[in-house]
PDB file of N, CA, C and O in Angstrom:
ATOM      1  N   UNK A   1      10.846  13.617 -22.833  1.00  0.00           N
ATOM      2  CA  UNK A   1      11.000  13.426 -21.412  1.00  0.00           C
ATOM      3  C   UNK A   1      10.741  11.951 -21.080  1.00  0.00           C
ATOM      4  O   UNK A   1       9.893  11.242 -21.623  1.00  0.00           O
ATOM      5  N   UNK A   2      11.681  11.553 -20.007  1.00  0.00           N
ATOM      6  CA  UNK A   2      11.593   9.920 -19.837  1.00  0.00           C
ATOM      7  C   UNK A   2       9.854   9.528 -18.904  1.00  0.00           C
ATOM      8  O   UNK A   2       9.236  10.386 -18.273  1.00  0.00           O
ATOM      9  N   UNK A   3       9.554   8.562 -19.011  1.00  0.00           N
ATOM     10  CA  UNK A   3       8.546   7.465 -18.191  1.00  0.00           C
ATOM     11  C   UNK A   3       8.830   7.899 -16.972  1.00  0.00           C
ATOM     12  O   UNK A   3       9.853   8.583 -16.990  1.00  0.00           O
ATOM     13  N   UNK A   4       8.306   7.778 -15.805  1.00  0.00           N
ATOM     14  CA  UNK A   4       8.741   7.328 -14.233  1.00  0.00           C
ATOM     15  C   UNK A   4       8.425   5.921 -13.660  1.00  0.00           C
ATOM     16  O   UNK A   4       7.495   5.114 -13.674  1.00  0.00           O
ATOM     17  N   UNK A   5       9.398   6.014 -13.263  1.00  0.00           N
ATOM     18  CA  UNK A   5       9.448   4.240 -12.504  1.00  0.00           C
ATOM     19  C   UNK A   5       8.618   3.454 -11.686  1.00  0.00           C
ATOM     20  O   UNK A   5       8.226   2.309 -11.463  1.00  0.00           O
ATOM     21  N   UNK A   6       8.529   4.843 -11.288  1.00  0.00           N
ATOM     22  CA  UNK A   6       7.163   4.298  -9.845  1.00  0.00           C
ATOM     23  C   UNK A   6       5.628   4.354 -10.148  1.00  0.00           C
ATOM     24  O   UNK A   6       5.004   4.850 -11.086  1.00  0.00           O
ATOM     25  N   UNK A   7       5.347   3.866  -9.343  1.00  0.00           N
ATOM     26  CA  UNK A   7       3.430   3.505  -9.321  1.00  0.00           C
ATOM     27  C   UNK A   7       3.436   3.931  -7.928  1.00  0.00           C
ATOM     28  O   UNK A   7       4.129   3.489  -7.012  1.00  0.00           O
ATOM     29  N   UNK A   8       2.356   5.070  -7.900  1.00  0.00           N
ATOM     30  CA  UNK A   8       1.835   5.339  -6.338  1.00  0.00           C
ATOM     31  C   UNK A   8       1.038   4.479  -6.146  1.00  0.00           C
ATOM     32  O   UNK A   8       0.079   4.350  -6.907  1.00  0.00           O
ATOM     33  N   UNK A   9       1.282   3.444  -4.785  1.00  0.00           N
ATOM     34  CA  UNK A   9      -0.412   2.593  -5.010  1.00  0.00           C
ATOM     35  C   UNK A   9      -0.676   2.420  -3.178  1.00  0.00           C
ATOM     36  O   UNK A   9       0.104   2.537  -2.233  1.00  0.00           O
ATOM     37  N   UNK A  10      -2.194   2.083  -3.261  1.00  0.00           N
ATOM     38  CA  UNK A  10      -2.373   2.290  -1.789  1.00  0.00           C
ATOM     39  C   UNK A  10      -2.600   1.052  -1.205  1.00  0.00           C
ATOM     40  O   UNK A  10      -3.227   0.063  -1.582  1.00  0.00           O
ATOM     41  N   UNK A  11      -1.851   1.355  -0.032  1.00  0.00           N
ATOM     42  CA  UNK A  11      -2.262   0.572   1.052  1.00  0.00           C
ATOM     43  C   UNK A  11      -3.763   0.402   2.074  1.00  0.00           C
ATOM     44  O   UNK A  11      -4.133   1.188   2.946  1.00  0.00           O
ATOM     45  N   UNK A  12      -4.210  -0.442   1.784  1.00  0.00           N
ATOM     46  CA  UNK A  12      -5.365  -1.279   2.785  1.00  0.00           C
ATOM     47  C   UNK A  12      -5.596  -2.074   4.078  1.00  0.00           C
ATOM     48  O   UNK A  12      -5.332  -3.239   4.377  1.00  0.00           O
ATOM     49  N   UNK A  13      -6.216  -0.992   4.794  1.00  0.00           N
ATOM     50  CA  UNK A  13      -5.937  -2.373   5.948  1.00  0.00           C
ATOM     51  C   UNK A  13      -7.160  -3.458   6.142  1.00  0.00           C
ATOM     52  O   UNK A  13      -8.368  -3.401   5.910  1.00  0.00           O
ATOM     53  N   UNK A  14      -6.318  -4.439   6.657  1.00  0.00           N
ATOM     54  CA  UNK A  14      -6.917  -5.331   6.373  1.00  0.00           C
ATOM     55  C   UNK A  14      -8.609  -5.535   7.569  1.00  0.00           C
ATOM     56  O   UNK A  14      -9.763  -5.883   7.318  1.00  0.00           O
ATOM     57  N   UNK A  15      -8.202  -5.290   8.288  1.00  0.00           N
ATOM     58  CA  UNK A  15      -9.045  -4.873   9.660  1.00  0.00           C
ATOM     59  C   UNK A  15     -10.648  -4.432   9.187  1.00  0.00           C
ATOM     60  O   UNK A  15     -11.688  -4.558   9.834  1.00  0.00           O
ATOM     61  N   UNK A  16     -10.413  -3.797   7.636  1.00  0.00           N
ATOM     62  CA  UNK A  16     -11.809  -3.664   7.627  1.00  0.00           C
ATOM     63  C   UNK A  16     -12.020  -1.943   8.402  1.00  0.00           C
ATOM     64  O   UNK A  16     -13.185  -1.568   8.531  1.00  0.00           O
ATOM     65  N   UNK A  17     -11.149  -1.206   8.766  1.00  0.00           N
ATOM     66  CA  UNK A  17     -11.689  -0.149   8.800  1.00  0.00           C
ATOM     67  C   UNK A  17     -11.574   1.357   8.085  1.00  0.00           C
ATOM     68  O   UNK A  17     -11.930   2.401   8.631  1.00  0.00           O
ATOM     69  N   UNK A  18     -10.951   1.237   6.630  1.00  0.00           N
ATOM     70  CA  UNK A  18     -10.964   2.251   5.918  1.00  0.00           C
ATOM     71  C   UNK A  18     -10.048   3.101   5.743  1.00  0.00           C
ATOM     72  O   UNK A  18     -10.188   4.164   5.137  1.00  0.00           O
ATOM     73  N   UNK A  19      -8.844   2.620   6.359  1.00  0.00           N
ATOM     74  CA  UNK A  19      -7.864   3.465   6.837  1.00  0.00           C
ATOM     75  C   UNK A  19      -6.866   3.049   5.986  1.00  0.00           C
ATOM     76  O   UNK A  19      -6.939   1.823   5.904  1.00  0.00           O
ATOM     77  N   UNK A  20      -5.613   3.656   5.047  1.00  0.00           N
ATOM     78  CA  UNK A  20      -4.643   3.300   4.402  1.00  0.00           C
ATOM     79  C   UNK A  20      -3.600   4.312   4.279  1.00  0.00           C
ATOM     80  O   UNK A  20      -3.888   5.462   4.612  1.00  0.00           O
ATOM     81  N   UNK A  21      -2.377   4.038   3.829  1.00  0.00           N
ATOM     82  CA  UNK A  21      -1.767   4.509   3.265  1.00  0.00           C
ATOM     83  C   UNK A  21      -0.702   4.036   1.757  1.00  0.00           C
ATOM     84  O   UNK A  21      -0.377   2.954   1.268  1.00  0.00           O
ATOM     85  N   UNK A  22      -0.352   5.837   1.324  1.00  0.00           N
ATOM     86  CA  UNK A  22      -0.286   5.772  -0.142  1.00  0.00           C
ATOM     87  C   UNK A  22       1.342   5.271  -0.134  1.00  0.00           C
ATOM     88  O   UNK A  22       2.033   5.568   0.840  1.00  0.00           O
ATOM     89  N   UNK A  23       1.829   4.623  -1.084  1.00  0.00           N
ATOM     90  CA  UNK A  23       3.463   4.388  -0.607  1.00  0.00           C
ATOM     91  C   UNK A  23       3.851   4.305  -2.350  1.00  0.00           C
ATOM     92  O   UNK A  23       2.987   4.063  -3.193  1.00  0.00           O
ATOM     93  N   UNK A  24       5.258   4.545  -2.669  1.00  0.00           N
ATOM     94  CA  UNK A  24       5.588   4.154  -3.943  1.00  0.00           C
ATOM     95  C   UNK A  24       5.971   2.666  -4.431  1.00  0.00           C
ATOM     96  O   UNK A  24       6.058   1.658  -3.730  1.00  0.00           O
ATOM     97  N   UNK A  25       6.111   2.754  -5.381  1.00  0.00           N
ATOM     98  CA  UNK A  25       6.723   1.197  -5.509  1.00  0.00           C
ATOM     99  C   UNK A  25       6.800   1.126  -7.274  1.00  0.00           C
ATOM    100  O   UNK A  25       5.921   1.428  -8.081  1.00  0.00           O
ATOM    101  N   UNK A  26       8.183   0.613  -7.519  1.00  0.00           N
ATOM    102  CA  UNK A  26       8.921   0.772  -9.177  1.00  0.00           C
ATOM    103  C   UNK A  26       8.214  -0.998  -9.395  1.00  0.00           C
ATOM    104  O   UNK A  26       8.431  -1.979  -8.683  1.00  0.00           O
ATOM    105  N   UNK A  27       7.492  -0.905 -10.422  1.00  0.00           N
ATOM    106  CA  UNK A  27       6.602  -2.310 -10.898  1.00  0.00           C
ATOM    107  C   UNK A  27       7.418  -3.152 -11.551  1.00  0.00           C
ATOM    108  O   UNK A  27       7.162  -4.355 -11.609  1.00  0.00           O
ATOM    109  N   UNK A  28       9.060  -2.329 -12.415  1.00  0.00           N
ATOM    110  CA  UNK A  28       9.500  -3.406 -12.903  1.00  0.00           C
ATOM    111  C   UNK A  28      10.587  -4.364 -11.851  1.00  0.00           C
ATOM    112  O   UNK A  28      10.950  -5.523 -12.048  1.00  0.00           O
ATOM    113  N   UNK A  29      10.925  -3.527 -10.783  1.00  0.00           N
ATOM    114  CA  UNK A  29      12.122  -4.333  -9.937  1.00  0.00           C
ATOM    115  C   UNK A  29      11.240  -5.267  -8.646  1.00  0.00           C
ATOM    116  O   UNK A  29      11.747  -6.237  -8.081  1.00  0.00           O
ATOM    117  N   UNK A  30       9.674  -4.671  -8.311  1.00  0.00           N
ATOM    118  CA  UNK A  30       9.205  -5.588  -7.349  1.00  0.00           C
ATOM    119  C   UNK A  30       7.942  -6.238  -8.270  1.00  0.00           C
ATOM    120  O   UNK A  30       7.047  -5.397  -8.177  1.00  0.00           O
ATOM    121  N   UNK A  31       7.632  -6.956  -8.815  1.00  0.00           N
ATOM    122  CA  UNK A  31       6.509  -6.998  -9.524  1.00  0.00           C
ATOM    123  C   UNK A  31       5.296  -7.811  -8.591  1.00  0.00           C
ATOM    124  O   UNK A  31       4.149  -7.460  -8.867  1.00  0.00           O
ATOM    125  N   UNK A  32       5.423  -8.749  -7.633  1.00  0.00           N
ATOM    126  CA  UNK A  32       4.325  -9.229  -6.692  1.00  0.00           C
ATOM    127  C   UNK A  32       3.794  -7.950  -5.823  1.00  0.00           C
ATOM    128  O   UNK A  32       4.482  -6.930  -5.821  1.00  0.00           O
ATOM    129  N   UNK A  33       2.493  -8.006  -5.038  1.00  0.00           N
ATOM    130  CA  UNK A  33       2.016  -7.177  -4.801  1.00  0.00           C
ATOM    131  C   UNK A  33       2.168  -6.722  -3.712  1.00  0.00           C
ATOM    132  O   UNK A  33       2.000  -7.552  -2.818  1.00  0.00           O
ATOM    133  N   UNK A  34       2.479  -5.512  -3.322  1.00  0.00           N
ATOM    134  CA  UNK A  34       2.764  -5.515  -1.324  1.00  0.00           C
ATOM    135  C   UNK A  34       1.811  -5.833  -0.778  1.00  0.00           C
ATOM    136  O   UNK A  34       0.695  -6.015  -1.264  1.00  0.00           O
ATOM    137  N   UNK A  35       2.403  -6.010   1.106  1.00  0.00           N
ATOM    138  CA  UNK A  35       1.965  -6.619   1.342  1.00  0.00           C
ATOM    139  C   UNK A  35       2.849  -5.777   2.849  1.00  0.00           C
ATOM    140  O   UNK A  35       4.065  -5.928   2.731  1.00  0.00           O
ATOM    141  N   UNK A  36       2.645  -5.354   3.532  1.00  0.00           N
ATOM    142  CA  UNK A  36       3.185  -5.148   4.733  1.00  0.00           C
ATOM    143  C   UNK A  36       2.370  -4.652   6.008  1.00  0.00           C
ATOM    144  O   UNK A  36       1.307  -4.049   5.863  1.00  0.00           O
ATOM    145  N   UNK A  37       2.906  -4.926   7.261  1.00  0.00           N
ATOM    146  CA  UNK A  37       2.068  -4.869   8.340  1.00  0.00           C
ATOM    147  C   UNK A  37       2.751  -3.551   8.887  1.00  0.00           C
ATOM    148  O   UNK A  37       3.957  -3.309   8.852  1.00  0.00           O
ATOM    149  N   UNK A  38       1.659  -2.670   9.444  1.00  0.00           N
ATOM    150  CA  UNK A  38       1.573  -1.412   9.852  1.00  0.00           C
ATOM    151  C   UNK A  38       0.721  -0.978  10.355  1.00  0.00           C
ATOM    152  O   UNK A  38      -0.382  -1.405  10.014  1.00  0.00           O
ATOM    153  N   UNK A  39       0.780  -0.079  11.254  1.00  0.00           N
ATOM    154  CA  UNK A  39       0.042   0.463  12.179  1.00  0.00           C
ATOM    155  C   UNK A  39      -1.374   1.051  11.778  1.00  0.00           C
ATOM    156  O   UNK A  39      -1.220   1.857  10.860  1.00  0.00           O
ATOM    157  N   UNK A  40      -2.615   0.931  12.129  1.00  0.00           N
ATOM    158  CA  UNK A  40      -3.732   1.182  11.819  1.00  0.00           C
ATOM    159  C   UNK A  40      -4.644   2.171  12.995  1.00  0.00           C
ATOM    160  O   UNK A  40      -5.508   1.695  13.732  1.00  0.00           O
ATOM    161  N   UNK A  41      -4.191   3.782  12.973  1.00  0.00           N
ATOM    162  CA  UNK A  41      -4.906   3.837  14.242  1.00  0.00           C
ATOM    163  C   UNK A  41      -6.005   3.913  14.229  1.00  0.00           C
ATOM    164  O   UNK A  41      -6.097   4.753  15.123  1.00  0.00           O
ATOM    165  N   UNK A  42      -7.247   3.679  13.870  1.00  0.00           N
ATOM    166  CA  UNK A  42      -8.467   3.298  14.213  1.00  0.00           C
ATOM    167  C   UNK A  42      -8.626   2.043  15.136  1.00  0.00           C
ATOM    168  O   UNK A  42      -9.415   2.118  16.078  1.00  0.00           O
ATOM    169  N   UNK A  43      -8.073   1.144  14.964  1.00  0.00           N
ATOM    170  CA  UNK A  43      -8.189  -0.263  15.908  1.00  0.00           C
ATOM    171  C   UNK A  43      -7.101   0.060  16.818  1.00  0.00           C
ATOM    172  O   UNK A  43      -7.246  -0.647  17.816  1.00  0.00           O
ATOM    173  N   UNK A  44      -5.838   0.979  16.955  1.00  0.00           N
ATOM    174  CA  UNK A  44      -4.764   1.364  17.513  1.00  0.00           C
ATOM    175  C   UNK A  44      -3.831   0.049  17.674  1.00  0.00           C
ATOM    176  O   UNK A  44      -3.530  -0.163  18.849  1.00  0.00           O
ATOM    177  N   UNK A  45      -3.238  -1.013  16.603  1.00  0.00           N
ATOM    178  CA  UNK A  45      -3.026  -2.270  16.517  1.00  0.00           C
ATOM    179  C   UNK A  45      -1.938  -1.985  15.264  1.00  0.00           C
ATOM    180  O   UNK A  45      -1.898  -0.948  14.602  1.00  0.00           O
ATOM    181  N   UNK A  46      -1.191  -2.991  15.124  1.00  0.00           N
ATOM    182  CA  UNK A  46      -0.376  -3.289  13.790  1.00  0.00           C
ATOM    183  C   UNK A  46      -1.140  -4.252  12.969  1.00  0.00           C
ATOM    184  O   UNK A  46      -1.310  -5.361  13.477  1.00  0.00           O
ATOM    185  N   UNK A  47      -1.588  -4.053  11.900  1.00  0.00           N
ATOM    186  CA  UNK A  47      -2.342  -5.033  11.077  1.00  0.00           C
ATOM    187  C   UNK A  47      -1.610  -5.154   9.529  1.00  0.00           C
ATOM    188  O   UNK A  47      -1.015  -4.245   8.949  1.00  0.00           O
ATOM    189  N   UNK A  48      -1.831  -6.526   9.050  1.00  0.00           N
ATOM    190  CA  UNK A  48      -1.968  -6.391   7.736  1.00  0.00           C
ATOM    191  C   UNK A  48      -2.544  -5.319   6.578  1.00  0.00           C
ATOM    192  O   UNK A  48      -3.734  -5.034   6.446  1.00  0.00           O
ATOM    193  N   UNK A  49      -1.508  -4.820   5.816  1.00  0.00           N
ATOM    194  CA  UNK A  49      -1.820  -3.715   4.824  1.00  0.00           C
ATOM    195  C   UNK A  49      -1.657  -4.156   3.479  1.00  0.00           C
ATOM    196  O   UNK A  49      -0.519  -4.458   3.119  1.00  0.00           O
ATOM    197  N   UNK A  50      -2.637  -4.248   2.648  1.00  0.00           N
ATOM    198  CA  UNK A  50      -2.956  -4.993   1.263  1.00  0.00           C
ATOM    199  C   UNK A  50      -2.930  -3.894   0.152  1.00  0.00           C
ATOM    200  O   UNK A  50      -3.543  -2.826   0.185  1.00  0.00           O
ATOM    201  N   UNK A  51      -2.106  -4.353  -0.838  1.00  0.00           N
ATOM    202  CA  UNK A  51      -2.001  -3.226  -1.695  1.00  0.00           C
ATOM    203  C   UNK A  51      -3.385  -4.023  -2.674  1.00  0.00           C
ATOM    204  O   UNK A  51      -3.806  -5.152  -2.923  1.00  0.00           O
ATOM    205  N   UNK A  52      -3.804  -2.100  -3.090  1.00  0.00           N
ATOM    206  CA  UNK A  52      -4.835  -1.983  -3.844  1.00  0.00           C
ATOM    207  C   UNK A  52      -4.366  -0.743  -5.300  1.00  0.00           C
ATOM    208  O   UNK A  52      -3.318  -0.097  -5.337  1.00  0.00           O
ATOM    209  N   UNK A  53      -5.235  -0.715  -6.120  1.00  0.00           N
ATOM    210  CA  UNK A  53      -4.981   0.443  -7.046  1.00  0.00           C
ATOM    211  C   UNK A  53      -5.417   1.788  -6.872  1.00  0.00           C
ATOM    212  O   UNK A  53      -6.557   1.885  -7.328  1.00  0.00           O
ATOM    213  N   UNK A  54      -5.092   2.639  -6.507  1.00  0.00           N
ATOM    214  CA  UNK A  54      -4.921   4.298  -6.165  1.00  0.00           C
ATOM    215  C   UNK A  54      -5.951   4.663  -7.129  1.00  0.00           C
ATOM    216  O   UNK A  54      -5.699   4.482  -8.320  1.00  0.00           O
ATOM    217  N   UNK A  55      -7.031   5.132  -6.798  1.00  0.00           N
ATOM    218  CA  UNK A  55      -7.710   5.763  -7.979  1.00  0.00           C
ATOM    219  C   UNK A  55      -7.926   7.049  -7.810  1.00  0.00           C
ATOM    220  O   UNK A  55      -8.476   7.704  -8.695  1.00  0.00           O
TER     221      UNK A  55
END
């Protein structure tokens, strides 16, 4: 049976309040690290979301 492409990895916000989400992402076609701004409702704001490793 083949490998899979993707890496589940999570999103962080940056805000500092604990809140993330999980998103996919194939390591060999994007290899820098995400990086996207999204909604955080604890602060109820769009913030910076920092990818981290899913454990």
């Amino acid at each position: 049976m083949a490998k899979k492409n993707v890496l589940l990895v999570k999103l962080s916000s940056t805000a500092g309040t604990g809140f993330f989400y999980v998103k996919k992402r194939n390591p060999k076609k994007m290899t820098e690290k995400l990086a996207l701004r999204k909604y955080d409702p604890v602060v109820r704001k769009h913030v910076a979301f920092k990818e981290e490793k899913l454990k």
